[in-house]
VMD Tcl script that draws the C-alpha trace (Angstrom):
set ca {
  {65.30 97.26 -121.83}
  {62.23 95.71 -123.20}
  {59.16 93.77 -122.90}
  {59.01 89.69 -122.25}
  {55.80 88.40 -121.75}
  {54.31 90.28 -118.74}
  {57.63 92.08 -118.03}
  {58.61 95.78 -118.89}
  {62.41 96.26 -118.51}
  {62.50 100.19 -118.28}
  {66.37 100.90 -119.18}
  {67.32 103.69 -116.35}
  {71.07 102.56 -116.18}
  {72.59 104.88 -113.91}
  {76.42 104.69 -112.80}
  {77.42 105.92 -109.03}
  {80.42 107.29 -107.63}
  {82.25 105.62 -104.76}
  {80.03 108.56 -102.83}
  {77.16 107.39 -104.17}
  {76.47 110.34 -106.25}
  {74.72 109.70 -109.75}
  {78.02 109.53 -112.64}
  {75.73 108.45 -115.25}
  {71.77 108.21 -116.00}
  {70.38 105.98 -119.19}
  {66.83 107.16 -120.00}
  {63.44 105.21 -119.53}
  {62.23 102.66 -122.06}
  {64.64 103.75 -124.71}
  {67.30 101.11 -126.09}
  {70.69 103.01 -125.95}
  {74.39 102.85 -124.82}
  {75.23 104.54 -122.08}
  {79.13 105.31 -121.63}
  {80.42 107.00 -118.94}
  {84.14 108.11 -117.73}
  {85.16 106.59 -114.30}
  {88.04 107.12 -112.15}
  {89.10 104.18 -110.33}
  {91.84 105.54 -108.41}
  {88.92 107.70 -106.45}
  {87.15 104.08 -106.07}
  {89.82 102.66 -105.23}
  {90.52 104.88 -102.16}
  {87.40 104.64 -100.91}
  {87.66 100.87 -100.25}
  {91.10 99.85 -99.65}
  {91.30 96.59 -100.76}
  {92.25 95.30 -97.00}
  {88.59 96.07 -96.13}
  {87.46 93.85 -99.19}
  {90.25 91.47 -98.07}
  {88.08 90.76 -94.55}
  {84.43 91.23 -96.21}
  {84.88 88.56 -99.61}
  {86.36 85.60 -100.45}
  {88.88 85.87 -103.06}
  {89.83 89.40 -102.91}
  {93.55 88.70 -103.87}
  {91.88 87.99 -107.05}
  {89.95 91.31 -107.41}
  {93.19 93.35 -105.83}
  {95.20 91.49 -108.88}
  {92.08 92.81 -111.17}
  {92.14 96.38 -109.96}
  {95.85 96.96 -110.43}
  {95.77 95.63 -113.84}
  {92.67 97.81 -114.79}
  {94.58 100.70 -113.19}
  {98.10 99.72 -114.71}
  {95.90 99.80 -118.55}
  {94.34 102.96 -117.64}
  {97.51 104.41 -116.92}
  {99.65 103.18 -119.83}
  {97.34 104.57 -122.04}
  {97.10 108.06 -124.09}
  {94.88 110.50 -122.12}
  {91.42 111.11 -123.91}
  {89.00 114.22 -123.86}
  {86.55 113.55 -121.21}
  {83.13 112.23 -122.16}
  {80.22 114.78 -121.32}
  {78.15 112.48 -119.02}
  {74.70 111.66 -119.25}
  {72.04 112.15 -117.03}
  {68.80 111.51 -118.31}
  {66.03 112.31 -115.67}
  {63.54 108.72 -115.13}
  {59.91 109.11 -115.89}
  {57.73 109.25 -113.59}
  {53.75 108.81 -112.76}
  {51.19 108.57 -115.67}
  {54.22 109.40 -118.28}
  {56.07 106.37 -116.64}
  {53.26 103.91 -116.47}
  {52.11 105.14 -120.41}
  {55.63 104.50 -121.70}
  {55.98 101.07 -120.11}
  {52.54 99.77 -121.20}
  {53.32 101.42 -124.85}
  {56.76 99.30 -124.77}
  {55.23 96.01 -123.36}
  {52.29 96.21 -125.83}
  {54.78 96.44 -128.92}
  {57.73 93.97 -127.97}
  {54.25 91.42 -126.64}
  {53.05 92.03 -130.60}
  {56.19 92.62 -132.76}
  {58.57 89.55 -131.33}
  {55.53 86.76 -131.88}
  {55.73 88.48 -135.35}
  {51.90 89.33 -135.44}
  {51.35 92.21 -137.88}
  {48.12 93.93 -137.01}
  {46.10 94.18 -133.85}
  {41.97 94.47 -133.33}
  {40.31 96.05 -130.53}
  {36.50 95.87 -129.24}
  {35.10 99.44 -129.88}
  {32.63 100.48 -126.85}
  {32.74 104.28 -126.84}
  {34.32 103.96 -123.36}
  {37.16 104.79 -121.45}
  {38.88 101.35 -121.78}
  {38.78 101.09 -125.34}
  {39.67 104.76 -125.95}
  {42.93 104.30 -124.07}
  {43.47 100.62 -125.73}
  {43.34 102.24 -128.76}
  {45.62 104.80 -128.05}
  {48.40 102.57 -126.97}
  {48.09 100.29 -129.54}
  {48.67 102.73 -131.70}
  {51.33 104.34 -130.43}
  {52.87 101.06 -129.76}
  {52.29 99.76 -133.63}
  {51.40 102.66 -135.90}
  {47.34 103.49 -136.44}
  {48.12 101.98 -140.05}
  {48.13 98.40 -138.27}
  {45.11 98.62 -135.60}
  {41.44 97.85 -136.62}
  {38.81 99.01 -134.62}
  {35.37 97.26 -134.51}
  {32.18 98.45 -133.43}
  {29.75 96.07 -132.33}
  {26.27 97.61 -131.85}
  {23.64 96.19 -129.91}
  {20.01 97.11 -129.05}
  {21.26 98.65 -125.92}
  {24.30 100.42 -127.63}
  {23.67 104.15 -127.48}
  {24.37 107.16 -130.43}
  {26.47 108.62 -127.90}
  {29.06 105.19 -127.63}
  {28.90 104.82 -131.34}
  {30.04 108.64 -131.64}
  {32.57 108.49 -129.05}
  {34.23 104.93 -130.95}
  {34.18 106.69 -134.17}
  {36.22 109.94 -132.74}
  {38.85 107.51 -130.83}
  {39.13 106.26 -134.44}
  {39.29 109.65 -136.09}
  {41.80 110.76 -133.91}
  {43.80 108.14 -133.65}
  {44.11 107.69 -137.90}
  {42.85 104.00 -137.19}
  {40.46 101.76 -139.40}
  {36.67 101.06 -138.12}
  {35.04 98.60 -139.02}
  {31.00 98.01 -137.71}
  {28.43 94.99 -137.39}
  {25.85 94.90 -135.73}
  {25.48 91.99 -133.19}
  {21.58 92.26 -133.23}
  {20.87 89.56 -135.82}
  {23.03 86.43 -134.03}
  {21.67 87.98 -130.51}
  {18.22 87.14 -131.83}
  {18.83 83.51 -132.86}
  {20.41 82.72 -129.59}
  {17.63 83.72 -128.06}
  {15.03 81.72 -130.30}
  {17.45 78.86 -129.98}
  {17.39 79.01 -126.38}
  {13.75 80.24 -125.68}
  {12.29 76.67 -124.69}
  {14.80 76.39 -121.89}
  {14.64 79.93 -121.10}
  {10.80 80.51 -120.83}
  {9.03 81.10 -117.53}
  {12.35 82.55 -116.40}
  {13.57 86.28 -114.86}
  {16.13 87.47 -117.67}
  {19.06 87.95 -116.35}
  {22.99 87.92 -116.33}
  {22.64 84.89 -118.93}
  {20.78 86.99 -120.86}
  {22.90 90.08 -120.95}
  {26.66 87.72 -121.35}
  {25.15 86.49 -124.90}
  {25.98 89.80 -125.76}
  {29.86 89.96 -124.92}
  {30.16 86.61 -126.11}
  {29.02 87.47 -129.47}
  {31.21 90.48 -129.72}
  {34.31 87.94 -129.00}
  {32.92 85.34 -131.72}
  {32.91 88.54 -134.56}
  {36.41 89.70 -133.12}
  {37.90 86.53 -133.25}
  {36.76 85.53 -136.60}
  {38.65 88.55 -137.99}
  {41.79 87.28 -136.24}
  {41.31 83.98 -137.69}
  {40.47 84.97 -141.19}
  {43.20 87.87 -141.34}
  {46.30 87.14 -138.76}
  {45.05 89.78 -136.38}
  {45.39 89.37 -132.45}
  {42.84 90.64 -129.99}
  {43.77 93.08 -127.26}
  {41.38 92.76 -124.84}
  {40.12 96.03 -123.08}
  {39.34 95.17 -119.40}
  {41.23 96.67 -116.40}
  {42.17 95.77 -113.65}
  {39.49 96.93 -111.54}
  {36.84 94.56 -112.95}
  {39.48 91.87 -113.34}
  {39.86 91.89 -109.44}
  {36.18 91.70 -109.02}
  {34.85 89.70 -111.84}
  {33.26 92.31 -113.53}
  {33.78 90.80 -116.94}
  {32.30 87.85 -119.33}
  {34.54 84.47 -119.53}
  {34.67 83.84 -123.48}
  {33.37 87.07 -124.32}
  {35.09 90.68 -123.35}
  {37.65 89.06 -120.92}
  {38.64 87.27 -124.53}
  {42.03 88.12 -126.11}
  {45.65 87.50 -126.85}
  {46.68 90.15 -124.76}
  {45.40 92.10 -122.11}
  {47.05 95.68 -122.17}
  {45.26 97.17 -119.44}
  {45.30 93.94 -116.91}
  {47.56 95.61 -114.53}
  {45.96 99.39 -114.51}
  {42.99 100.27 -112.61}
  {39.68 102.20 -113.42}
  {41.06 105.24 -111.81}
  {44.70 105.00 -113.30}
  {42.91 104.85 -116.77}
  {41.12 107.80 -116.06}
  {44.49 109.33 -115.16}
  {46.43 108.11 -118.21}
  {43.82 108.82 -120.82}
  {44.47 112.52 -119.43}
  {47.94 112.17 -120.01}
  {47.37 110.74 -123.51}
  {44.73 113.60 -124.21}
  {47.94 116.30 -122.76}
  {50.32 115.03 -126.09}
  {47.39 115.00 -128.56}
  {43.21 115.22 -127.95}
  {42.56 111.54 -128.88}
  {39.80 110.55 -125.98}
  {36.90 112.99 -126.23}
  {35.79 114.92 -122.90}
  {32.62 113.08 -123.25}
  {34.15 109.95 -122.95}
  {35.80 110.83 -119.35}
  {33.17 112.55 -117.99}
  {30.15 109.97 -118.59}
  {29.23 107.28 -116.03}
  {30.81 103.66 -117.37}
  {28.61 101.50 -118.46}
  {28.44 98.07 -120.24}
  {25.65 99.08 -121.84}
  {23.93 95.11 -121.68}
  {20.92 96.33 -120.72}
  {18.72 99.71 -120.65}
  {20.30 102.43 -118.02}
  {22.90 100.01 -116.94}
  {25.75 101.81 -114.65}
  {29.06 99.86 -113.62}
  {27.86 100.88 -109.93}
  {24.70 98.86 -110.73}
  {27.26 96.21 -109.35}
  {30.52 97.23 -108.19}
  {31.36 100.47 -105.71}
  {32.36 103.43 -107.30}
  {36.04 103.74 -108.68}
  {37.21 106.10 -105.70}
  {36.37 103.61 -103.32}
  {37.06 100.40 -105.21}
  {40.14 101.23 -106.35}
  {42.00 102.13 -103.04}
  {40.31 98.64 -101.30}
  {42.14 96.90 -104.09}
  {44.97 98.26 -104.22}
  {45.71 97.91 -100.23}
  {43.98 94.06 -100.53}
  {45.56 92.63 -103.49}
  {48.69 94.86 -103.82}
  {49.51 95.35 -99.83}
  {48.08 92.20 -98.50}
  {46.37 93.96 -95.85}
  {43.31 92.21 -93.68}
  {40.13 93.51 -93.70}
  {40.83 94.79 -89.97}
  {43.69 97.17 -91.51}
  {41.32 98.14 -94.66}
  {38.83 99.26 -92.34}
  {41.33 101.13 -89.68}
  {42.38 102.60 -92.98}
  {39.29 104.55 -93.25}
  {37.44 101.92 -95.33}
  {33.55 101.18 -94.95}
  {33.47 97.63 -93.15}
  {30.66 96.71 -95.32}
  {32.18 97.68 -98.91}
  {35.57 96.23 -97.75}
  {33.54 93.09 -97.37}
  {32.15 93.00 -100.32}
  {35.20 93.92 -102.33}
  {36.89 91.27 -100.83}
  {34.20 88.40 -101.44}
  {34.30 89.69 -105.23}
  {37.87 89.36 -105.44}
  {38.16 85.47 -103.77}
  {35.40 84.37 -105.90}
  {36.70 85.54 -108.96}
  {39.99 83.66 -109.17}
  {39.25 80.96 -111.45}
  {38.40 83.88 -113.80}
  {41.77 85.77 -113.86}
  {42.99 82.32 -114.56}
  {41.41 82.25 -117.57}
  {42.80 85.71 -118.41}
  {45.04 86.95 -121.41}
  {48.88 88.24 -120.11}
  {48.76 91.75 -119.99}
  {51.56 94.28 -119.21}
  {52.94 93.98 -115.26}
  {53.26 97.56 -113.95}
  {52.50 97.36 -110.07}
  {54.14 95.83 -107.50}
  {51.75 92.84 -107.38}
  {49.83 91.79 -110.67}
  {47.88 89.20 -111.20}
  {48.97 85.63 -112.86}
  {52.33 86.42 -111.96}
  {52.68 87.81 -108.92}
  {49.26 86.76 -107.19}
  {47.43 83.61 -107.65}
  {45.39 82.28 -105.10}
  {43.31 78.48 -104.66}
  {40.27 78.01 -106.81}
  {38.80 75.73 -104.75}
  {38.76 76.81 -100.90}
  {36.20 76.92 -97.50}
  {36.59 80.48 -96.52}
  {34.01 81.96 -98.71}
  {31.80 83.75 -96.48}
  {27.89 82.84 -96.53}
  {29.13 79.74 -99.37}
  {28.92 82.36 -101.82}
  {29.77 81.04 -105.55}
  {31.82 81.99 -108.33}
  {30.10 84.64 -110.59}
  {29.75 83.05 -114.28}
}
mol new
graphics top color blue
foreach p $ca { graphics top sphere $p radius 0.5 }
foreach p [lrange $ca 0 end-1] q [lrange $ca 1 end] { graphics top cylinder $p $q radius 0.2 }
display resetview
């Protein structure tokens, strides 16, 4: 039981009788001993050791095993029983909390970092960062950081400030407006006569990851990055900039799965305002900018994903499936052209079947791009 790396052990020892009925149930994601009374005689009847004899090598080993075990048990003073345990597994949003909790920890506490800081947007994905870091650590060793910009709204600095409220977590605040002007005077004489553009607008990130990382150089902190894996899949994220960190705790969970565990999280204690679930994400790297400015929405991204990347299914099945041909397309081309991204990536807690880094890593360099589209920057 624990976390190593990408890896979430979840305990759930369970013991069966020779029947295959459940003896004996450990519980999920706690560390714990679970004992349970056995009787071998029953085991023993149900298969004779001649059967073992014909199916393994070496049985008149484990015959000579058994019959000692049995000759112990029998020698022995007769004990009271022990009441048997059956803890019942987790399951859902509960299950996928509790293993991201336990990764995030045992990722933090066995490289013997101390304190943890997090990107403050206002949204979802930071809320529910937040949340599990602090869960994971203790509110007492998470720092928050907001990092205005001209195109950061009252609304996003409210909503970062109640996460942080809530949660009993430091804030800190800078505004990024000062550095985000000298990059552009420094670059002006290059950039004149030009449409601005994604360049433009990735300055921003990219400054955000320069503030957050001096505070884990100056103070021992590590960065949790905030990204999911929605706009991992899809490149929906700034190399060097938000897609920065020492460890990505919501790599593995998509946009709609965050939605659904923030709920959960807001069901033990209100941490994540209403607001906060309920608005329309946004980057917020330029006036009125939407998330569906570029990608599909959620409800249809996230099922395309899941059967693509998770299920390896074509984009024949996707669309038999019930999928639009044309956003199945699209999704698709996102997700090829965005590999050399992921491999730039921080580990984050593994809690599908198929994750990415691990589990799923595709070529960089290939010829089945459709219309030679490029990698996004």
């Amino acid at each position: 039981m624990g976390g190593q790396d990408e890896l979430v052990f979840d305990g759930n020892s369970v013991v069966f009788g020779p029947h295959g009925e459940v003896l004996a149930h450990a519980s999920s994601f706690v560390e714990e001993l679970l004992i349970c009374d056995i009787n071998l005689e029953a085991g023993r009847g149900h298969r004779p050791i001649e059967k073992i004899r014909r199916e393994a090598e070496g049985a008149e080993r484990l015959e000579l095993v058994v019959g000692e075990v049995l000759l112990a048990t029998t020698s022995t003073k007769s004990k009271p029983p022990i009441k048997p345990q059956i803890a019942q597994p987790l399951d859902g949003a509960e299950e996928i909390y509790a293993a991201v909790v336990l990764g995030t920890r045992d990722y933090i506490r066995k490289q013997d970092f101390q304190k943890v800081v997090i990107g403050m947007s206002g949204g979802v994905d930071s809320g529910l960062t937040a949340a599990i870091a602090c869960d994971a650590l203790g509110p007492e060793n998470v720092i928050g950081v907001r990092l205005s910009s001209r195109h950061t709204s009252n609304e996003s600095l409210e909503d970062a400030g109640a996460v942080a409220e809530a949660l009993g977590m430091q804030l800190m605040d800078f505004s990024i407006e000062p550095p985000h002007r000298g990059f552009e005077e420094v670059l002006a004489p290059v950039f004149k006569d030009t449409k601005p553009g994604v360049a433009e607008e990735n300055l921003q990130p990219r400054i955000r990851a320069t503030i957050l990382y001096a505070l884990s150089n100056k103070f021992g902190y590590i960065v949790l990055s905030t990204g999911n894996k929605s706009e991992l899949a899809t490149g929906y994220g700034t190399l060097y900039g938000d897609m920065a960190g020492g460890y990505a705790v919501l790599k593995d969970i998509t946009k709609t799965t965050v939605y659904e565990l923030c709920r959960y999280r807001n069901s033990l204690s209100m941490v994540i305002p209403e607001r906060v679930l309920t608005k329309a994400p946004s980057a917020e790297l330029r006036p009125d900018q939407k998330d569906t400015d570029s990608l599909p929405p959620y409800a249809e991204l996230d099922p395309i994903l899941r059967g693509y990347v998770e299920e390896d299914r074509s984009p024949e099945e996707l669309v038999a499936a019930g999928h639009n041909a044309e956003t199945v397309a699209r999704v698709i081309q996102l997700v090829d052209r965005s590999e050399y991204k992921r491999r730039q990536a921080p580990p984050g807690v593994k809690i599908t079947p198929r994750a990415f880094g691990r589990d799923r890593r595709m070529p960089i360099v290939n010829r089945y791009r459709p219309n030679g589209a490029r990698p996004a920057p």
